[in-house]
N, C-alpha and C positions, 0 to 999 in steps of 0.2 A: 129784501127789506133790511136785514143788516150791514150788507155793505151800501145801502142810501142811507141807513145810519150812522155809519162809520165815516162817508162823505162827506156830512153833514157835522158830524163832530170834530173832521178836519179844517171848513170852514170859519167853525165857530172859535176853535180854538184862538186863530188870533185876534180876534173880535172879543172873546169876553175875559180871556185868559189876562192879558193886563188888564182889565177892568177889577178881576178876583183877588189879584195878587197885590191890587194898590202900586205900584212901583216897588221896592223892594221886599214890603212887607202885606202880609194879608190886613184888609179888612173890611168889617162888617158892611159898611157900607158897598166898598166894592165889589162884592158877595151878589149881595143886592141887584146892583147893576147889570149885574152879569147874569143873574137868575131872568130879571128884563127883558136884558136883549136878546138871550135863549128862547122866551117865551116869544117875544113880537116876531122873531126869525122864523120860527114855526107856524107862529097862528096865520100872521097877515100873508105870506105868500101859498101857505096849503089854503089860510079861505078863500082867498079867493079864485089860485090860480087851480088849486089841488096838491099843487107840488114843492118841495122845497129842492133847493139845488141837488141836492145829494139823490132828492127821487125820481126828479126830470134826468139827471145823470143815469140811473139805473131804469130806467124805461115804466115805473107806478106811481100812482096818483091817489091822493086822498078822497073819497069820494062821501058822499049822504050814502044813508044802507042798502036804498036803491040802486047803487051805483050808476045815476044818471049825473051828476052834477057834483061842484067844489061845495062843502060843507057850509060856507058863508063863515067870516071873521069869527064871530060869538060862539059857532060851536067848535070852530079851531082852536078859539082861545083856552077850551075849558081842557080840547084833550091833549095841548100843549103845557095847560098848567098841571097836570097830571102828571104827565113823562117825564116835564124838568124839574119838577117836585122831586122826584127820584131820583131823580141824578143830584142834587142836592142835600139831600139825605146827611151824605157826608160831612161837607164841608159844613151845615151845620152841628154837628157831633163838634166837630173839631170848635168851633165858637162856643158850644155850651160848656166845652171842657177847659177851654182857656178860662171862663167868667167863672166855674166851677176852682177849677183848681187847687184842688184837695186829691194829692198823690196818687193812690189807686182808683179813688173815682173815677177821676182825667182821667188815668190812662185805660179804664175801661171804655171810657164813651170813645176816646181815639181810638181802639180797638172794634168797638160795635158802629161806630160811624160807615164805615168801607161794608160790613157785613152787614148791615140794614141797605145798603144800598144794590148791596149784589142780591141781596133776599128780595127786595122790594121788585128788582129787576127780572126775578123768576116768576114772582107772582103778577105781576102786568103781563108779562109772554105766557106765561104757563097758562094762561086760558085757549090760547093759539090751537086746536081742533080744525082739522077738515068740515068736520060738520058748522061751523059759525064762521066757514068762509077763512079759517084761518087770522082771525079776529083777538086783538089784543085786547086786555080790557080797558086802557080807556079809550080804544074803541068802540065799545059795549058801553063802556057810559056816554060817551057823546053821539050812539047813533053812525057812526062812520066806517067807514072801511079801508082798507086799502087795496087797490086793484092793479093787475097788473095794463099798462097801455097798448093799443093794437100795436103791430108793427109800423106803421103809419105816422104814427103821433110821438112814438117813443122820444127819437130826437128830432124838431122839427128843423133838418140844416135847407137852407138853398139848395136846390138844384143845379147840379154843374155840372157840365160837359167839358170833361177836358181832355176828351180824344181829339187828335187833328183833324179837323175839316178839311175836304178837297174841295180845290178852286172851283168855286163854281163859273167863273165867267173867266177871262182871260185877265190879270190882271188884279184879281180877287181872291184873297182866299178869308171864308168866314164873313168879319166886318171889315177888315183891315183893306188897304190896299195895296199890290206889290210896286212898290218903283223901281223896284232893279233887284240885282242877285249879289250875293257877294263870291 
């Protein structure tokens, strides 16, 4: 689950990272944006498929408590807006201290921004128990899970055969046909 997280924050980086940073400088808005398209990246392919890139890469899926099925968009949505809430944290801190801007204030909230987000981040995981499936909370608030996928499904590639076939006819080998030798 962490490193389909850490896949996933690979991904994103260059998707919302110029969006956060504005071009050279931060802003609010492209803050914004970037909280967005963190959220849509999660909700819309975990509801529907189960999986976001980083967790079809690691072989689990977002599931309903049941684990039969993808969660559907809307309750994606809400435990998408939970987890990137968190990761946010920060980068808010850092907006209230700029519009704040009163010496030690600012540079308290710069200071507690990172550390509200690493707190926020233990207490979402820190429900994590054997006994609830190993269950994050806003897992527990939207009813979902995460499961790991059979072997089977994990990655689903094409099947290929790329041992050499022996001729079957004179003339043939595989599909191909021989016209000569070199």
């Amino acid at each position: 689950r962490t490193a389909a997280g850490a896949l996933d924050l690979l991904v994103l980086l260059p998707l919302t990272g110029p969006l956060a940073l504005g071009g050279n400088r931060q802003s609010l808005a492209g803050h914004a944006l970037g909280f967005c398209a963190m959220v849509l990246y999660f909700a819309v392919p975990e509801g529907i498929l189960g999986r976001s890139v980083g967790k079809w890469l690691c072989g689990i899926r977002v599931t309903w408590s049941d684990r039969s099925r993808p969660p559907g968009v809307a309750r994606s949505l809400g435990r998408a807006l939970v987890f990137t809430g968190v990761w946010h944290l920060s980068p808010a801190a850092f907006f209230a201290a700029d519009i704040i801007d009163h010496g030690a204030l600012a540079a308290a909230m710069r200071l507690a921004g990172p550390l509200a987000t690493y707190a926020a981040l233990a207490a979402l995981f820190g429900t994590a128990r054997r006994r609830n499936g190993y269950g994050a909370l806003h897992d527990s608030i939207t009813s979902t899970r995460v499961t790991l996928l059979p072997a089977t499904e994990a990655l689903e590639l094409p099947d290929a055969d790329i041992r050499p076939q022996p001729a079957t006819e004179a003339g043939l080998l595989g599909p191909y046909r021989i016209i000569g030798t070199i």
